[in-house]
N, C-alpha and C positions, 0 to 999 in steps of 0.2 A: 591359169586360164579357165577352171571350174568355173571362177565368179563370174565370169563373160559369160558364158552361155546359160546365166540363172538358174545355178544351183546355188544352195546357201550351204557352206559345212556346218559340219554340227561340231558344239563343243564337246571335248573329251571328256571323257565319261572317267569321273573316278573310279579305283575300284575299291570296296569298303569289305574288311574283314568277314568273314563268314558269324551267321548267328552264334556257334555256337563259340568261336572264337571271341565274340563279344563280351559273351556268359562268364568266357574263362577268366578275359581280363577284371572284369567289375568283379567278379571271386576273389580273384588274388588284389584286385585294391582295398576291398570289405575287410579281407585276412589279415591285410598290412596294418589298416586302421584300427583295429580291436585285437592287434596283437599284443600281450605286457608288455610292460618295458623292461626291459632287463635290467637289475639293479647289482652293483657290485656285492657281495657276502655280508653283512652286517660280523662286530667284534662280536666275541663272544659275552654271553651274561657277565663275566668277571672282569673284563676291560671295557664297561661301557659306565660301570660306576666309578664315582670318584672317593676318595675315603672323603669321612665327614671332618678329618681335621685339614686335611685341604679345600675344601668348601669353606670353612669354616675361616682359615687363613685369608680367601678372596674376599670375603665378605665383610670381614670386623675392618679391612682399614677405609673399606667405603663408607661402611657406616656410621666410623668416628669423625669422616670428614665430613660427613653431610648433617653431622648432630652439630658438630662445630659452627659449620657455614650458615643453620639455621635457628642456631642460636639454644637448641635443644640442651647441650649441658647444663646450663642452669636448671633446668628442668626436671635432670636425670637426678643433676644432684637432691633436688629439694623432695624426688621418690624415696631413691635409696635409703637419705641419713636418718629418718624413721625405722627402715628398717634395720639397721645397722645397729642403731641404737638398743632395739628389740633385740637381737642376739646377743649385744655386750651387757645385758642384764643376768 
């Protein structure tokens, strides 16, 4: 019946956190954003290396397939049997 007799209501009025409330949250968002990341423990220095004859094992049968496949043997051979040569003297 208010609007009949020409009043207007007013809309509600939010209510917005106090300043210093405001201060706290933008704090603790800044803190979240530039916090580290937490990373699980790294192994230790002696389980992070691998021996060099397992290195070594991965290595040589890629190698011999890709000297194969690129036609490199010829090539290896015609380094070596010079040298070869050179030690059987």
């Amino acid at each position: 019946m208010a609007l009949l007799s020409g009043q207007v209501s007013q809309p509600a009025r939010t209510v917005r956190p106090a300043r210093s409330e405001q201060i706290g949250q933008v704090g603790q968002a800044v803190r979240a954003a530039t916090r580290p990341v937490r990373r699980p423990p790294s192994p230790g220095p002696a389980e992070q290396r691998r021996h060099p004859l397992v290195a070594l094992a991965m290595a040589l049968p890629v190698a011999a397939l890709l000297m194969v496949l690129f036609g490199g043997w010829a090539e290896f051979l015609a380094q070596v049997s010079p040298v070869l040569r050179m030690f059987g003297r």
